[in-house]
FIVEX-690286 format. One record per residue (C-alpha): x, y, z; residue number from 1; residue in three letters. Coordinates in steps of 0.5 Angstrom, whole numbers, plus 2048, in hexadecimal, padded with zeros to 3 digits. Layout:
{zavo {X, Y, Z}, NUM, "ALA"}
...
END
This chain:
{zavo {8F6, 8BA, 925}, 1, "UNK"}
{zavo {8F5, 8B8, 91E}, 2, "UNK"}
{zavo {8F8, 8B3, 919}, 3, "UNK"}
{zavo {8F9, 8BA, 915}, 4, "UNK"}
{zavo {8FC, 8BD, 91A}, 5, "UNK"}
{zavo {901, 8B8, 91C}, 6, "UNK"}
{zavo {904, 8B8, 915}, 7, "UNK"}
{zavo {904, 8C0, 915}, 8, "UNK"}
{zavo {908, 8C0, 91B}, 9, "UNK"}
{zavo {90D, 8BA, 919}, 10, "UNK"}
{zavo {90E, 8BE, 912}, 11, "UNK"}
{zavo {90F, 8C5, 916}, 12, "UNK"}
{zavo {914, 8C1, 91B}, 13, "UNK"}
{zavo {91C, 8C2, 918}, 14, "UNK"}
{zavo {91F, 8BC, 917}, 15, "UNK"}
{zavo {923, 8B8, 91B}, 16, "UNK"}
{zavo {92B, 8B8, 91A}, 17, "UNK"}
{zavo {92B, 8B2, 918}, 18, "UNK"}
{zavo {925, 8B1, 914}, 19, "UNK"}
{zavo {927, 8B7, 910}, 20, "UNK"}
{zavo {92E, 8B2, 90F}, 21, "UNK"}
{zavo {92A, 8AC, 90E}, 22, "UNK"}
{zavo {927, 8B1, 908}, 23, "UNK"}
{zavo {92D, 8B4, 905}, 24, "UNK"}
{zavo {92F, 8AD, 905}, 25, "UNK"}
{zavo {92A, 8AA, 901}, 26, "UNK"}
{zavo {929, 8B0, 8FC}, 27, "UNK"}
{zavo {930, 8AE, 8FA}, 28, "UNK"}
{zavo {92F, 8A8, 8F9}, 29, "UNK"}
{zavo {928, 8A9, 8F5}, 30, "UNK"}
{zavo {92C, 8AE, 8F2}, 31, "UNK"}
{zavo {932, 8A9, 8F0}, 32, "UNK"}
{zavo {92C, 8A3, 8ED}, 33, "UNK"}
{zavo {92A, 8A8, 8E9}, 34, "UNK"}
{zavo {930, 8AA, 8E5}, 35, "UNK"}
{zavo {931, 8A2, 8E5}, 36, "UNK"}
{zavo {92B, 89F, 8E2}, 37, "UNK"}
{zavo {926, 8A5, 8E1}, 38, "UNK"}
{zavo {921, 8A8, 8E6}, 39, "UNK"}
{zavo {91D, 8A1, 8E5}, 40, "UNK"}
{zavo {923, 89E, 8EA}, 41, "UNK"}
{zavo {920, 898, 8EF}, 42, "UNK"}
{zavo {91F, 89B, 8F5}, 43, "UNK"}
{zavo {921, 895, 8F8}, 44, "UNK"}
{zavo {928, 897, 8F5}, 45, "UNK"}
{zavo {927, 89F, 8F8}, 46, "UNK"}
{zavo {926, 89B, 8FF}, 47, "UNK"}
{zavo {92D, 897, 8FE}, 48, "UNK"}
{zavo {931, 89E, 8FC}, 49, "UNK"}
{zavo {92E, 8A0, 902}, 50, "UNK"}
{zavo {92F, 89B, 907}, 51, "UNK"}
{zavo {927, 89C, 90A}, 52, "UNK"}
{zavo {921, 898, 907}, 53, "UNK"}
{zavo {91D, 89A, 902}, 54, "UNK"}
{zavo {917, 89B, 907}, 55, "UNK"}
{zavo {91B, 8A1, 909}, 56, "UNK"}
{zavo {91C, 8A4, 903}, 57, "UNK"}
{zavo {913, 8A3, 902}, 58, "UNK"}
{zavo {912, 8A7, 909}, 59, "UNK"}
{zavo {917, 8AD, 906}, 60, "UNK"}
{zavo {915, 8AD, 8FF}, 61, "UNK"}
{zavo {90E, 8A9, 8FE}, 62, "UNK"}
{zavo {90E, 8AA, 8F6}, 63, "UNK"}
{zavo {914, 8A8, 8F1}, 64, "UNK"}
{zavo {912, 8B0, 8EF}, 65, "UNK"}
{zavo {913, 8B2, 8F6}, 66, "UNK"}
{zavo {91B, 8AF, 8F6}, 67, "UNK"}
{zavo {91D, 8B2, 8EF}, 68, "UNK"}
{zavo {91B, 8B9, 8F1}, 69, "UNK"}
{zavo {91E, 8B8, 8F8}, 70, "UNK"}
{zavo {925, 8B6, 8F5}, 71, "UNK"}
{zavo {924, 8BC, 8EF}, 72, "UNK"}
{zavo {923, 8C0, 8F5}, 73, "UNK"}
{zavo {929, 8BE, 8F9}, 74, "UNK"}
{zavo {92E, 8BE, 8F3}, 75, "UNK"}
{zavo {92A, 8C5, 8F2}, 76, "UNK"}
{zavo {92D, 8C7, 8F9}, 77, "UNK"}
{zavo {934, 8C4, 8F9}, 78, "UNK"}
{zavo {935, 8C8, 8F3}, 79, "UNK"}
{zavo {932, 8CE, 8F6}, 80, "UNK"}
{zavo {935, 8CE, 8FC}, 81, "UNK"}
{zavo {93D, 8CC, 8F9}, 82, "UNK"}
{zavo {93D, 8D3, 8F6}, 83, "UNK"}
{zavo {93E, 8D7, 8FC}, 84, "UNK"}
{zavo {943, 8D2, 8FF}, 85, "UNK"}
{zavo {947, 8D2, 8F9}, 86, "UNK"}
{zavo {947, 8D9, 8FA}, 87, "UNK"}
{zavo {94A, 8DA, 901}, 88, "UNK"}
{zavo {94F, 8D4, 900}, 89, "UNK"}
{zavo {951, 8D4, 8F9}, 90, "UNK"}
{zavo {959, 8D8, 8F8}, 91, "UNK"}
{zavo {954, 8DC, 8F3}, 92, "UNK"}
{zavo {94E, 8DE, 8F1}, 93, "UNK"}
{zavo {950, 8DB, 8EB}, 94, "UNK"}
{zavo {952, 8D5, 8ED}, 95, "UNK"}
{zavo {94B, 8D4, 8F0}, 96, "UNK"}
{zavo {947, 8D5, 8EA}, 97, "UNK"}
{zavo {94B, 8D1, 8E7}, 98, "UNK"}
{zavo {94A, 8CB, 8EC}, 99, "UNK"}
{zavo {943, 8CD, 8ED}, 100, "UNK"}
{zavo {941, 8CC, 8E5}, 101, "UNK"}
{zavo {944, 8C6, 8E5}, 102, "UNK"}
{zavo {93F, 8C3, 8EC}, 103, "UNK"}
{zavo {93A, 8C7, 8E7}, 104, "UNK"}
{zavo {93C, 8C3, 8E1}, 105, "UNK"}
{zavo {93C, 8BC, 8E5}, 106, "UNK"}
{zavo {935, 8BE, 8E7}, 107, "UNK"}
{zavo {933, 8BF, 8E1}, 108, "UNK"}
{zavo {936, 8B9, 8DE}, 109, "UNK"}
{zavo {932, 8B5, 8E4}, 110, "UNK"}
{zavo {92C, 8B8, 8E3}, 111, "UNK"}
{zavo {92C, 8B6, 8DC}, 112, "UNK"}
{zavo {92A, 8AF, 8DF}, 113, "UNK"}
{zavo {923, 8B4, 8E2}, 114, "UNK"}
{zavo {922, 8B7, 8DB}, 115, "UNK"}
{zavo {91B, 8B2, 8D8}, 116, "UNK"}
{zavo {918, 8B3, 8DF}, 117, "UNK"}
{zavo {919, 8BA, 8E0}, 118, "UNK"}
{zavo {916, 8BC, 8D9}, 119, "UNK"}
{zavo {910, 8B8, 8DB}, 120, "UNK"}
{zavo {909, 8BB, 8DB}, 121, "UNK"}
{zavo {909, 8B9, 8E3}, 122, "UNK"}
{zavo {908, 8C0, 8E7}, 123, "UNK"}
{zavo {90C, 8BF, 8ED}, 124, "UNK"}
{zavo {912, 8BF, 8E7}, 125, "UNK"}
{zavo {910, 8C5, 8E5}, 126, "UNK"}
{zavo {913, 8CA, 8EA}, 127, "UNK"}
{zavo {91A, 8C8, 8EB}, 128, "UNK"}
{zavo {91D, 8CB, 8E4}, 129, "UNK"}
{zavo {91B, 8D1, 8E7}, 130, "UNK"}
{zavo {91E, 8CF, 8ED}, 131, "UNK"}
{zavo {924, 8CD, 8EB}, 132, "UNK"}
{zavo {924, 8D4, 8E7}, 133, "UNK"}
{zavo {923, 8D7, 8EE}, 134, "UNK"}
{zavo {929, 8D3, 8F2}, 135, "UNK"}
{zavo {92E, 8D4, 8ED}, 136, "UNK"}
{zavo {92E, 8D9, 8E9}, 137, "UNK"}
{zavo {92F, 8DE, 8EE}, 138, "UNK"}
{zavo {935, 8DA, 8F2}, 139, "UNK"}
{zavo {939, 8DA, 8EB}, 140, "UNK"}
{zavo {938, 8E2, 8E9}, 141, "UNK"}
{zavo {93B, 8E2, 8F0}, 142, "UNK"}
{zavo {942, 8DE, 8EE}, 143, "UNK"}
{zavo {941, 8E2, 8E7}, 144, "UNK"}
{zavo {940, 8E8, 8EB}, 145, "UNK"}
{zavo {946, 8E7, 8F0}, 146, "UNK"}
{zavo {94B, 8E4, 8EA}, 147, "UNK"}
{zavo {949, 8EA, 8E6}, 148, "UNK"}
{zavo {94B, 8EF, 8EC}, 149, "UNK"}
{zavo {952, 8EB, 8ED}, 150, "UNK"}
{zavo {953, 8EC, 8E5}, 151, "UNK"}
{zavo {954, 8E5, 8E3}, 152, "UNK"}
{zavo {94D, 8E5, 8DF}, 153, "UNK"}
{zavo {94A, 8EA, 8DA}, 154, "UNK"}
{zavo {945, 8EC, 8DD}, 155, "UNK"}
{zavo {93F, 8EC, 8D8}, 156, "UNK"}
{zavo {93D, 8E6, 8D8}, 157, "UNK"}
{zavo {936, 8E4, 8DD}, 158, "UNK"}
{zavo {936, 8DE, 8E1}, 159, "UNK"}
{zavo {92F, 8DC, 8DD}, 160, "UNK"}
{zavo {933, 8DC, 8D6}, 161, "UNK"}
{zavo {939, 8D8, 8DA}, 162, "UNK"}
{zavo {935, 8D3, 8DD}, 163, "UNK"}
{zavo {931, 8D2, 8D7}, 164, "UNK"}
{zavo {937, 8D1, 8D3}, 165, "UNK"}
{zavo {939, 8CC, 8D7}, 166, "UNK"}
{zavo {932, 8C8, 8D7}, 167, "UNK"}
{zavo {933, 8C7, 8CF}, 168, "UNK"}
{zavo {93B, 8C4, 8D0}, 169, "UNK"}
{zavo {938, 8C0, 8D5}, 170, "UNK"}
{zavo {933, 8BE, 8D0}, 171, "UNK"}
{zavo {934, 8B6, 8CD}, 172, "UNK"}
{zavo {939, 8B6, 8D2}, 173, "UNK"}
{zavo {938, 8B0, 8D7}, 174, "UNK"}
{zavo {936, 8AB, 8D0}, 175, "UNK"}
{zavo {93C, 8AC, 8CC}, 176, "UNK"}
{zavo {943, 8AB, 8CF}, 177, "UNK"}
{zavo {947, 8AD, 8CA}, 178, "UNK"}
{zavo {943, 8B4, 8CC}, 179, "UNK"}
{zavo {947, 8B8, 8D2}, 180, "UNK"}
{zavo {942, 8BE, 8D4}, 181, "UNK"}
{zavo {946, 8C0, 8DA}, 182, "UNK"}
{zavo {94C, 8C0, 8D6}, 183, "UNK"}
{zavo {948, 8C5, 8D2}, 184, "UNK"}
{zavo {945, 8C9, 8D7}, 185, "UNK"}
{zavo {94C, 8C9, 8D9}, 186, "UNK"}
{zavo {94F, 8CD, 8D3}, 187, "UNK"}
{zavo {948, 8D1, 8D3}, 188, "UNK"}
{zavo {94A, 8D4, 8D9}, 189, "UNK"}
{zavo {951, 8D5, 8D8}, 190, "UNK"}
{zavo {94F, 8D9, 8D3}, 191, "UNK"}
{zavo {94C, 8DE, 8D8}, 192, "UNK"}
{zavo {952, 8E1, 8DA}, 193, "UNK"}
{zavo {956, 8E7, 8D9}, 194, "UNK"}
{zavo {95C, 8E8, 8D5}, 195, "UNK"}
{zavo {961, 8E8, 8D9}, 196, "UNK"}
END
């Protein structure tokens, strides 16, 4: 068996619990250092958030380009994968709208962080506004949909205009303290429900 074949083999492989852990841990902490001093943060300072060395983070992510996609992934799915439990849990479909765009809000604020680097011209960005469109627009017409089906919001507003609305609040957001984005996203939303 080649070198080839080996790392073929070592990439079709699930990971191991604990290195999935191991990973989730480090893309928080990436994820943390790069809303603190932008996606230029030490990765000295990203290994001491999460408690590894920075050899490991190398063997996971062996470009600085390789981690800032990772981390924007990993938000990308958190936020994806929030929608539906928010739905199952929440005391109505409005209230896990509601709490869903304020986990939206606070990715798109943190997100702001990655903003240079993604509208850069490197090609392995290219793909992930597209991708982010995927993931979350359909989990938003979902809550949107099941809101509008209990009657607590209108239902003629899509989940891409609504996301969309909300990115421009978020905008500035993290560069002006006097500035409250997710108080905004707030009173748009509340302006999604019916008159009682």
């Amino acid at each position: 068996m080649g070198e080839d074949d080996r790392g073929a083999e070592r990439a079709a492989r699930p990971k191991r619990a604990d290195a999935r852990r191991n990973e989730k841990a480090l893309l928080d902490a990436a994820a943390a250092a790069f809303v603190a001093s932008g996606v230029d943060a030490p990765v000295r300072d990203i290994a001491a958030r999460a408690g590894v060395g920075t050899a490991t983070i190398y063997r996971h992510f062996p470009t600085r380009a390789d981690l800032i996609i990772a981390v924007y992934r990993h938000q990308v799915d958190a936020c994806a994968e929030a929608g539906p439990a928010l739905l199952e849990d929440g005391p109505t479909p409005y209230a896990a709208l509601e709490r869903w765009i304020d986990l939206f809000a606070d990715f798109l604020i943190t997100k702001h962080g990655l903003a240079a680097v993604l509208r850069s011209d490197d090609a392995a960005f290219e793909a992930l506004h597209s991708s982010f469109l995927d993931r979350l627009v359909p989990v938003c017409a979902r809550l949107l949909d099941a809101a509008a089906a209990s009657g607590e919001v209108r239902s003629d507003v899509g989940a891409y205009e609504l996301m969309r609305a909300v990115g421009n609040l978020c905008i500035g957001a993290d560069s002006d303290p006097r500035y409250d984005a997710r108080r905004l996203a707030g009173l748009l939303i509340a302006g999604l429900r019916r008159p009682r």
